[in-house]
C-alpha positions as CSV (number, residue, x, y, z in Angstrom):
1,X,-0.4,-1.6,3.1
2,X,3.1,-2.3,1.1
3,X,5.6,-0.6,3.1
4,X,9.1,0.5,1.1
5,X,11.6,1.4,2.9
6,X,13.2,5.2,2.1
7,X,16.6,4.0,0.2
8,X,14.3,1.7,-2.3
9,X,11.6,4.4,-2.7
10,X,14.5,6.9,-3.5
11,X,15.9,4.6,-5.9
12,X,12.9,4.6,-7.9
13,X,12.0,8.4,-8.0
14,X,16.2,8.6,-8.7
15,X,15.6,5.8,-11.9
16,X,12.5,7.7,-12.8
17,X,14.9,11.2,-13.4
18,X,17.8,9.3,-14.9
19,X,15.5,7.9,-17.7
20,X,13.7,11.2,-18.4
21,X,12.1,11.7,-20.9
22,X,11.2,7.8,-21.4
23,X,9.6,6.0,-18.8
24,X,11.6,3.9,-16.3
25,X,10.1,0.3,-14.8
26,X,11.1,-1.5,-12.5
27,X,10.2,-4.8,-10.2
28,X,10.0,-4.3,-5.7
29,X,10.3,-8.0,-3.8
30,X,10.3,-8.6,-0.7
31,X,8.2,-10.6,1.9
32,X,4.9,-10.3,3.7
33,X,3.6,-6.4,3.2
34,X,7.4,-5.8,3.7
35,X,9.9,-4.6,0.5
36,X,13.1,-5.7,0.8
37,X,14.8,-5.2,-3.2
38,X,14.4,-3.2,-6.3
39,X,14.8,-4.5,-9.2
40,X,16.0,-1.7,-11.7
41,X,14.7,-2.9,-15.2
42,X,15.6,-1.8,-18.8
43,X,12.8,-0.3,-20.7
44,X,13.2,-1.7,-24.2
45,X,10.5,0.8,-25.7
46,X,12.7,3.7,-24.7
47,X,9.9,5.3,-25.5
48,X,8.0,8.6,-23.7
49,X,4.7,6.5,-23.5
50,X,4.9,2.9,-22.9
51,X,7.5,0.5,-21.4
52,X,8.6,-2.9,-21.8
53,X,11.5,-4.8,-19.9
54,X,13.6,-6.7,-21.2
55,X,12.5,-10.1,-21.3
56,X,15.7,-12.0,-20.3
57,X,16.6,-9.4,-18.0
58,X,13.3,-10.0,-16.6
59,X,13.3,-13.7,-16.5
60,X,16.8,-13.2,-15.0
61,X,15.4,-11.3,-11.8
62,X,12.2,-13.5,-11.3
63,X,14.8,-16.4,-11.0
64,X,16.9,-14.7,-8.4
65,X,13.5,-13.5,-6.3
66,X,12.7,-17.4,-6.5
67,X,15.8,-18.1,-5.5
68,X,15.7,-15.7,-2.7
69,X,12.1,-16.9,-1.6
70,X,11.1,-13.5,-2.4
71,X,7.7,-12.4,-3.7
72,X,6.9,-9.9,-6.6
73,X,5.2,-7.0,-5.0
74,X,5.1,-4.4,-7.1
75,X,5.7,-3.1,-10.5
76,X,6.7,0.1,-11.3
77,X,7.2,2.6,-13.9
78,X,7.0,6.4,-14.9
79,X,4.4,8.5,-16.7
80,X,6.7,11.4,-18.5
81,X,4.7,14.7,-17.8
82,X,1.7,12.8,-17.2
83,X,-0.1,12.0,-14.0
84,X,0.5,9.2,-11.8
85,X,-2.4,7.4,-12.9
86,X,-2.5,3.9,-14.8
87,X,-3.3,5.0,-18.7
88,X,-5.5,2.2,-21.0
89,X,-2.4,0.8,-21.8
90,X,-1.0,0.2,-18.2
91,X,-4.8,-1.4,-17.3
92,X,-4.8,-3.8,-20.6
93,X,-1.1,-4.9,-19.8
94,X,-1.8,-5.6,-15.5
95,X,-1.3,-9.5,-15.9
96,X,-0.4,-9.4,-11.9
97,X,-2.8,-8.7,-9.6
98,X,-0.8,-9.6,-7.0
99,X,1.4,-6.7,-7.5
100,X,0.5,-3.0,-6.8
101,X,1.3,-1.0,-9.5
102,X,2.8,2.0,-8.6
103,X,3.2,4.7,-11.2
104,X,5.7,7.8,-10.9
105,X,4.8,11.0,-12.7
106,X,7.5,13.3,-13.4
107,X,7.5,16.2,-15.1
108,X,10.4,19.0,-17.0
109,X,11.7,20.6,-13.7
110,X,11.9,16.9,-12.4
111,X,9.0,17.5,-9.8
112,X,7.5,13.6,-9.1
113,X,4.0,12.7,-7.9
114,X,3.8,8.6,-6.5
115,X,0.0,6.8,-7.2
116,X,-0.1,3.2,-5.9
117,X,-2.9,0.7,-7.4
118,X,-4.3,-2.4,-7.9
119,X,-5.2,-3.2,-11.4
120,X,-7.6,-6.4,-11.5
121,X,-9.8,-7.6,-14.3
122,X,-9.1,-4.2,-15.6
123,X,-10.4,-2.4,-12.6
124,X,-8.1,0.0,-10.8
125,X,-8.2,0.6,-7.1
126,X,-6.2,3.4,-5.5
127,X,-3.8,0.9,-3.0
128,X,-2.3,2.6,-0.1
129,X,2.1,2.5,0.1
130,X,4.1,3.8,2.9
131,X,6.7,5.4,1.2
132,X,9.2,5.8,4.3
């Protein structure tokens, strides 16, 4: 079970409201089942249904996790007033199954609902977190 620690788990559901009404996305690192850094990424969609980081800003962070000796363990992104479940478009676009994907929904009053999953070979599997 990933385990994320309170202040990175806060920082997600805080990225998730500060880019409402788009969806947010962002990378977790760290080191055995252990997360250890966010990664707040820019969502070059800006869009209310899909994401896309940006790819230098991307390639940017995967160096420093390298770097760091750090290992991508989760992705992690917001569904805008729709549930925290992976949509088609989320299970086409899982090229890491190494990574839970964890999905924030959010809705108008800023309310936020966490789903944690594995996406492989386009099956999804409900992956348990420990948000702390």
């Amino acid at each position: 079970m990933l385990k994320i620690p309170s202040d990175i788990s806060e920082s997600m559901l805080e990225h998730a409201k500060a880019d409402f009404p788009f969806e947010c996305c962002g990378l977790l690192a760290g080191k055995g089942d252990e997360v250890s850094h966010i990664y707040r990424m820019s969502n070059t969609d800006k869009s209310k249904v899909t994401y896309l980081m940006e790819p230098a800003e991307q390639m940017r962070v995967f160096k420093e996790m390298r770097s760091l000796e750090l290992e991508l363990k989760a992705i992690y992104h917001s569904h805008p007033n729709h549930p925290a479940w992976p949509s088609r478009t989320d299970v086409e676009l899982a090229y890491y199954p190494e990574a839970v994907y964890i999905i924030i929904s959010i809705n108008d009053s800023r309310e936020t609902e966490v789903g944690s999953f594995r996406i492989i070979n386009k099956e999804i599997t409900v992956e348990g977190t420990d948000l702390q």
